[in-house]
The first five atom37 places (N, CA, C, CB, O) and aatype in JSON, in Angstrom:
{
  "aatype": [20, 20, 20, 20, 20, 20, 20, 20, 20, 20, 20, 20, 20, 20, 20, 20, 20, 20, 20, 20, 20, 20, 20, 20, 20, 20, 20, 20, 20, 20, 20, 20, 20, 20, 20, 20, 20, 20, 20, 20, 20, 20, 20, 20, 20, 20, 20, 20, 20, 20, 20, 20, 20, 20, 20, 20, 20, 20, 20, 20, 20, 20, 20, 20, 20, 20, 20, 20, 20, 20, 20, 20, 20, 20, 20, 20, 20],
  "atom_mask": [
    [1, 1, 1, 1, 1],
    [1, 1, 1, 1, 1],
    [1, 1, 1, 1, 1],
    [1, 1, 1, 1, 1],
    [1, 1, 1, 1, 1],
    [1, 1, 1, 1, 1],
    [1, 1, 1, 1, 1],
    [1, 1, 1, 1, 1],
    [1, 1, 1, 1, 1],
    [1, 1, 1, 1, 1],
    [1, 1, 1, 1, 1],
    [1, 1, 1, 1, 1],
    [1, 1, 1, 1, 1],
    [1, 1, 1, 1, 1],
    [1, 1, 1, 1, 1],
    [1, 1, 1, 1, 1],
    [1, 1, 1, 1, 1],
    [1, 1, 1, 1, 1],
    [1, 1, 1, 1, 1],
    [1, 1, 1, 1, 1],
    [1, 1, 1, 1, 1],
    [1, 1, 1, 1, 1],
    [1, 1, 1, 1, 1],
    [1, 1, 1, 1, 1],
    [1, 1, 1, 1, 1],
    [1, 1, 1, 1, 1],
    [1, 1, 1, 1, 1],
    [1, 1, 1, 1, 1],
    [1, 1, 1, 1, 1],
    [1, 1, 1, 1, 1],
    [1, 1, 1, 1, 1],
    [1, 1, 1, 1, 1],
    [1, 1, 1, 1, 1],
    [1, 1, 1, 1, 1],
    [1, 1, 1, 1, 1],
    [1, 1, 1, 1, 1],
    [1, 1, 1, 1, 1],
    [1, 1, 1, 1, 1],
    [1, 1, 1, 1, 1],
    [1, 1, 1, 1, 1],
    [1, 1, 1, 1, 1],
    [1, 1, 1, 1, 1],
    [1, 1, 1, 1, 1],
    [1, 1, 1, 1, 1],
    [1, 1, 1, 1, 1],
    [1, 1, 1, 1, 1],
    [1, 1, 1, 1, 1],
    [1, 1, 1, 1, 1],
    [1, 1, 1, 1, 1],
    [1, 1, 1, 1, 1],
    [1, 1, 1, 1, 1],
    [1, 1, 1, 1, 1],
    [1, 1, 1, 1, 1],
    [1, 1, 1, 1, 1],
    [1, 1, 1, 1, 1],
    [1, 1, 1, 1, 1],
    [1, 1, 1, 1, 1],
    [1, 1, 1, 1, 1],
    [1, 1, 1, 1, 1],
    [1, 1, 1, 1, 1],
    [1, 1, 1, 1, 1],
    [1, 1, 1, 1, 1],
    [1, 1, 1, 1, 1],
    [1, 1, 1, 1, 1],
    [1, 1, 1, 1, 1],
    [1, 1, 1, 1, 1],
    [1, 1, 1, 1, 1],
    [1, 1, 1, 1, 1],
    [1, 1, 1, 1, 1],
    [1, 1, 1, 1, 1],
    [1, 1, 1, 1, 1],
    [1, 1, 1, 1, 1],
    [1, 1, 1, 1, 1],
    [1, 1, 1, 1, 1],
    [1, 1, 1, 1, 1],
    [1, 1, 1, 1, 1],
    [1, 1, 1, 1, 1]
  ],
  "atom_positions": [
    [[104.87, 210.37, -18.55], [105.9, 209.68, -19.29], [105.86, 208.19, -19.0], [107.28, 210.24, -18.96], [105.64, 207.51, -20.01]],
    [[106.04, 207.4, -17.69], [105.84, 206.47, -17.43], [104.6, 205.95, -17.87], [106.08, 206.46, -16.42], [104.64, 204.74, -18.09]],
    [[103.2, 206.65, -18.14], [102.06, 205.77, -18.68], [102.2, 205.6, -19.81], [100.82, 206.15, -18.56], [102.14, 204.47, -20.29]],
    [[102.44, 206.68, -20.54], [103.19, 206.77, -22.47], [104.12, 205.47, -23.04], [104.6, 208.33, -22.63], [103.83, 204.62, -23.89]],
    [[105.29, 205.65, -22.29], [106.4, 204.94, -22.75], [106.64, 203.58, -21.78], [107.66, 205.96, -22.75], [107.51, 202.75, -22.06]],
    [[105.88, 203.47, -20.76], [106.03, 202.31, -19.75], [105.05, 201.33, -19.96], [105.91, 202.73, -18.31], [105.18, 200.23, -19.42]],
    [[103.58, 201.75, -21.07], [102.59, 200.75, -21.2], [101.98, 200.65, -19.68], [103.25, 199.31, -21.79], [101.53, 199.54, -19.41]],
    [[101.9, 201.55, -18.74], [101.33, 201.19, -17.4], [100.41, 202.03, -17.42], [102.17, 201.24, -16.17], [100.3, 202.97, -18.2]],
    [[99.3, 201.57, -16.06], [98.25, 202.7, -15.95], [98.49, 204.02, -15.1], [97.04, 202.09, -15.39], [99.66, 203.99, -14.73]],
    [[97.89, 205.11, -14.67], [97.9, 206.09, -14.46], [98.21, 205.68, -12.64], [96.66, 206.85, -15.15], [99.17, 206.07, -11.99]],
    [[97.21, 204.89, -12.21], [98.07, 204.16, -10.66], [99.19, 203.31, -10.25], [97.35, 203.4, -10.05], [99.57, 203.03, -9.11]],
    [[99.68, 202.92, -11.47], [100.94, 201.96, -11.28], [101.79, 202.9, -11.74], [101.03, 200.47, -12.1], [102.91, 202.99, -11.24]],
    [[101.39, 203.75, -12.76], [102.63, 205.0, -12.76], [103.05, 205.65, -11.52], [102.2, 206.26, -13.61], [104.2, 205.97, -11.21]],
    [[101.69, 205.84, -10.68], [102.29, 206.58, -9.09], [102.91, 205.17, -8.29], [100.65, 207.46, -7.86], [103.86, 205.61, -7.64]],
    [[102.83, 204.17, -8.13], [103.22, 203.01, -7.38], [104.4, 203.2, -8.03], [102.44, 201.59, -7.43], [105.19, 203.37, -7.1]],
    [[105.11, 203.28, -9.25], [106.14, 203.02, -9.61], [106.95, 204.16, -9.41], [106.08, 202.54, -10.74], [108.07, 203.75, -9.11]],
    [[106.91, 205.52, -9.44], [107.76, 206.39, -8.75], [107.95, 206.0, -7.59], [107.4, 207.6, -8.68], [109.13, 205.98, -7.22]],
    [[106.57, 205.41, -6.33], [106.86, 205.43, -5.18], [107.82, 204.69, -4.98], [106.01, 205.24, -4.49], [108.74, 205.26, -4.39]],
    [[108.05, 203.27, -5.31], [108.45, 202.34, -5.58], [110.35, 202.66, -6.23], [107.24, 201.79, -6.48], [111.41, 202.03, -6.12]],
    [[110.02, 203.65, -6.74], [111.89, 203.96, -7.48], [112.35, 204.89, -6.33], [112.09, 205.1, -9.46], [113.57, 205.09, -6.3]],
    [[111.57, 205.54, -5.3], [111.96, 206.99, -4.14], [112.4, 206.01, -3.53], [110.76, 208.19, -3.2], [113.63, 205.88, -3.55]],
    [[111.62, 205.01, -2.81], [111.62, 204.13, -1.99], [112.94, 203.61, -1.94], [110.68, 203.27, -2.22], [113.77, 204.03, -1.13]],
    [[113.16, 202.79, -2.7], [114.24, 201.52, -3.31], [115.52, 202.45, -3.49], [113.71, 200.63, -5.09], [116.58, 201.96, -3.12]],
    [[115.53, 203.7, -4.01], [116.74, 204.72, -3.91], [117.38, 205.61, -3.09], [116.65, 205.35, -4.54], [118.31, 206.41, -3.25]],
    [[116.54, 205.25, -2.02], [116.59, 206.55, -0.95], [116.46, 208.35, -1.7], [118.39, 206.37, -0.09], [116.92, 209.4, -1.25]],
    [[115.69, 208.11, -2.91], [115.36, 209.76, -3.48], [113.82, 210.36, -3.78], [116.09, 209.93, -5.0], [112.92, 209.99, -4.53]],
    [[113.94, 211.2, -3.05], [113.14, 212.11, -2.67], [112.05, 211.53, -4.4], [114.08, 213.98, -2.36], [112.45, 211.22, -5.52]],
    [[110.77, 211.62, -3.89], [109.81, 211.14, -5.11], [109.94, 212.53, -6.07], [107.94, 210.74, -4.53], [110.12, 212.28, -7.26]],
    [[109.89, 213.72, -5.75], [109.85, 214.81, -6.81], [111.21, 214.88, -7.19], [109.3, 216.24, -6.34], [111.17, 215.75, -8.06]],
    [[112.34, 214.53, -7.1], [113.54, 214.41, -7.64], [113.48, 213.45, -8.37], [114.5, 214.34, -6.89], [113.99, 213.63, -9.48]],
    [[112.95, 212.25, -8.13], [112.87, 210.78, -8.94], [112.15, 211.24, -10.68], [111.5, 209.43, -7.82], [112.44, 210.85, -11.81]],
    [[110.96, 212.38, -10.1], [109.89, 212.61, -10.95], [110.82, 213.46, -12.21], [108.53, 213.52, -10.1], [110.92, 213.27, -13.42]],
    [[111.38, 214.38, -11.35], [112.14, 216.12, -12.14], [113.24, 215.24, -13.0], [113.25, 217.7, -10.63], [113.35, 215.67, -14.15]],
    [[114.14, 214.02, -12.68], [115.07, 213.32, -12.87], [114.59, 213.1, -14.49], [115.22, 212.1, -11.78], [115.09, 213.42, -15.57]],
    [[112.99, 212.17, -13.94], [112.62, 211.15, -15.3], [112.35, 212.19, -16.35], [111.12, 210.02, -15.12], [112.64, 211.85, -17.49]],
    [[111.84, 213.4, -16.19], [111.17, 214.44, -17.25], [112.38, 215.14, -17.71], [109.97, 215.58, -16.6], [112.29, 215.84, -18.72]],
    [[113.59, 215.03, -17.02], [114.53, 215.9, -17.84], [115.37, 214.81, -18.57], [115.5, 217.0, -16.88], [116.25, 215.4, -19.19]],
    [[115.47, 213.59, -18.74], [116.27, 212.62, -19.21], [115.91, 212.66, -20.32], [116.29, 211.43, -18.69], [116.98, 212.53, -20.93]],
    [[114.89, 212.78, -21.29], [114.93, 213.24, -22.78], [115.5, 214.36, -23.38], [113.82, 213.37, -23.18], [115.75, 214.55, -24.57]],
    [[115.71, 215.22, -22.21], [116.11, 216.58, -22.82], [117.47, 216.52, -23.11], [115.85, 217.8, -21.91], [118.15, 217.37, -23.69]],
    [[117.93, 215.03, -22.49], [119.96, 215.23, -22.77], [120.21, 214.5, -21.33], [120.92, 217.48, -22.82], [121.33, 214.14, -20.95]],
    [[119.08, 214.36, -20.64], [120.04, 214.18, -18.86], [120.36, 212.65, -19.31], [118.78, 214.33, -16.79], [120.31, 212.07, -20.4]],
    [[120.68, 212.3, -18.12], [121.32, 210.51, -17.68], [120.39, 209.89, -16.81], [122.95, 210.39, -16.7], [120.26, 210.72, -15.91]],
    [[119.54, 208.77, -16.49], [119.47, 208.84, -14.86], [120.47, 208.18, -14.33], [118.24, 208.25, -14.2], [121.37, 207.49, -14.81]],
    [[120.2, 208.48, -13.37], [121.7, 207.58, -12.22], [121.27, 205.99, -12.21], [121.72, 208.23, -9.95], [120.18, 205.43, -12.09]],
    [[122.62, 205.51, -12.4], [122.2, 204.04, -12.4], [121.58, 203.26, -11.59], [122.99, 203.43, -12.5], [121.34, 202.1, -11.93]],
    [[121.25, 203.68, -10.51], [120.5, 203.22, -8.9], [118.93, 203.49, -9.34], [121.05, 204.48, -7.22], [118.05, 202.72, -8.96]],
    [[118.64, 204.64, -10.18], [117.48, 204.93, -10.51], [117.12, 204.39, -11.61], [117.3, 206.07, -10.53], [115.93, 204.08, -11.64]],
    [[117.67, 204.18, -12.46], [117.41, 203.32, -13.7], [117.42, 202.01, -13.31], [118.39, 203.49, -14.82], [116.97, 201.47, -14.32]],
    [[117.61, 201.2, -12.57], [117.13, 199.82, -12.36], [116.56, 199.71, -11.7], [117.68, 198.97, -12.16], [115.81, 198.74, -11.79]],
    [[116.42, 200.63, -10.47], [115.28, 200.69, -9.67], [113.57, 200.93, -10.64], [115.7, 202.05, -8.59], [112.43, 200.58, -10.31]],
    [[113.99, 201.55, -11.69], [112.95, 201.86, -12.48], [112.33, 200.85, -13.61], [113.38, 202.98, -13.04], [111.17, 200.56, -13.89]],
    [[113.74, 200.38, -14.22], [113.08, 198.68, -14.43], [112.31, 197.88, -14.24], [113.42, 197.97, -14.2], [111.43, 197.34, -14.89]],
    [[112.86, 197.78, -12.82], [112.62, 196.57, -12.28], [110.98, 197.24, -11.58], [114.08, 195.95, -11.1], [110.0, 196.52, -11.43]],
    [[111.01, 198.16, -11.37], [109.64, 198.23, -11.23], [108.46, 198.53, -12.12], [109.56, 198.91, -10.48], [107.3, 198.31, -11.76]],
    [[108.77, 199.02, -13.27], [107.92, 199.05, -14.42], [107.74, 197.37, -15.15], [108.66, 200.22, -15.52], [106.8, 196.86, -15.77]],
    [[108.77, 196.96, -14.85], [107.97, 194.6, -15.37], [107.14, 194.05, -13.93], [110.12, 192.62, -15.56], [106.18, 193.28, -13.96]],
    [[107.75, 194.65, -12.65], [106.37, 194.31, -12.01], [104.77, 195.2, -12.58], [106.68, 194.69, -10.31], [103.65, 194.69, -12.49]],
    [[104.93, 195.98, -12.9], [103.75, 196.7, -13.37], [102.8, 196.51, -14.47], [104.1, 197.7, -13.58], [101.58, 196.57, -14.57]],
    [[104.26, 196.14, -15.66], [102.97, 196.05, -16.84], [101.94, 195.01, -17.05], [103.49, 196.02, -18.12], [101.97, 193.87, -16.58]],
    [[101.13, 195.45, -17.71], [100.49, 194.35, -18.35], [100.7, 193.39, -19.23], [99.81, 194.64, -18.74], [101.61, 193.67, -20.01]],
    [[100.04, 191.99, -19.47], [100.67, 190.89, -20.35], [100.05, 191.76, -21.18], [100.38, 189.17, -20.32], [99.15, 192.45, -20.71]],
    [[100.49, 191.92, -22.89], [99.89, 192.02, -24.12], [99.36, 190.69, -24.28], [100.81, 192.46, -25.23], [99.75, 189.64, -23.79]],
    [[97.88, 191.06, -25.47], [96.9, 190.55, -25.46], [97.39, 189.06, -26.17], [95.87, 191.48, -26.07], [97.14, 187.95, -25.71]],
    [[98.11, 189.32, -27.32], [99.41, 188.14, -27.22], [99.75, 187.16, -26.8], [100.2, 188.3, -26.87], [99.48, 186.04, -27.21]],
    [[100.41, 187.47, -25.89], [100.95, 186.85, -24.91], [99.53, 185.42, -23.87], [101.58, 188.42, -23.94], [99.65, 184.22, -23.61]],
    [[98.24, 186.56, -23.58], [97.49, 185.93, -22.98], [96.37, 185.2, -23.06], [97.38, 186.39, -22.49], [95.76, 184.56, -22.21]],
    [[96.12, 185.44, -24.59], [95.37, 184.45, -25.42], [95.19, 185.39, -26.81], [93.78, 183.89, -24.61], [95.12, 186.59, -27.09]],
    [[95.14, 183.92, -27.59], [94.56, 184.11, -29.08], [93.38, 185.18, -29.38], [93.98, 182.71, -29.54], [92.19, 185.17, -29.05]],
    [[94.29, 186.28, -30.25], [92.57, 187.0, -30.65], [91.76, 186.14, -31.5], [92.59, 188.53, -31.62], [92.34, 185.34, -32.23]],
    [[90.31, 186.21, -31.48], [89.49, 185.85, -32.32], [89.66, 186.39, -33.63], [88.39, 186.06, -31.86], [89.7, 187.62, -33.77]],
    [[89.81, 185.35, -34.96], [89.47, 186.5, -36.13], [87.6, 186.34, -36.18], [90.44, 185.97, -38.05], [86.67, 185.61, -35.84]],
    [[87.96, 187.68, -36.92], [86.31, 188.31, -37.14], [85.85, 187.6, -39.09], [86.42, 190.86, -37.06], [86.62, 187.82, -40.03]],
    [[85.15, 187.19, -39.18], [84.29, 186.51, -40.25], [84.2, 187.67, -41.02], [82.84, 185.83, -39.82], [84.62, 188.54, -40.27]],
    [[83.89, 188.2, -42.11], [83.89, 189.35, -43.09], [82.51, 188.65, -43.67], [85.42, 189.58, -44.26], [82.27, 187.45, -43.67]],
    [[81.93, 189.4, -44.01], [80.25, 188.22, -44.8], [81.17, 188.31, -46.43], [77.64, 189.53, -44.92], [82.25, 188.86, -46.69]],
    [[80.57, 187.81, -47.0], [81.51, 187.82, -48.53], [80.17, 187.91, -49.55], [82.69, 186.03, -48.9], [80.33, 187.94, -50.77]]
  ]
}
């Protein structure tokens, strides 16, 4: 879920649970069971939801955007 909907990679997805257990005092497989049932209807707790924030903008990546101009591509005509 975090690589899907967070734009992060598959190791900053684990840094970033560690990172939300850590900062919350909650257990990492509760942090995990927490995030996978919150579509189904759950809440997270507000300690975990900013803890989760704030660690998914240290994580992502700049879009390409943001970090330089794409090249356009020439079409032959």
């Amino acid at each position: 879920m975090l690589i899907a909907l967070g734009g992060i990679t598959p190791d900053d997805a684990w840094d970033v649970l560690r990172e939300v257990s850590m900062n919350t005092n909650t257990q990492l497989r509760m942090v995990a069971a927490t995030l996978v049932a919150q579509p189904v209807g759950g809440s997270l707790p507000e300690d975990v939801r900013a803890a989760l924030e704030s660690a998914l903008a240290e994580h992502r990546r700049p879009s390409m955007s943001t970090s330089a101009s794409p090249q356009r591509v020439r079409r032959p005509t």
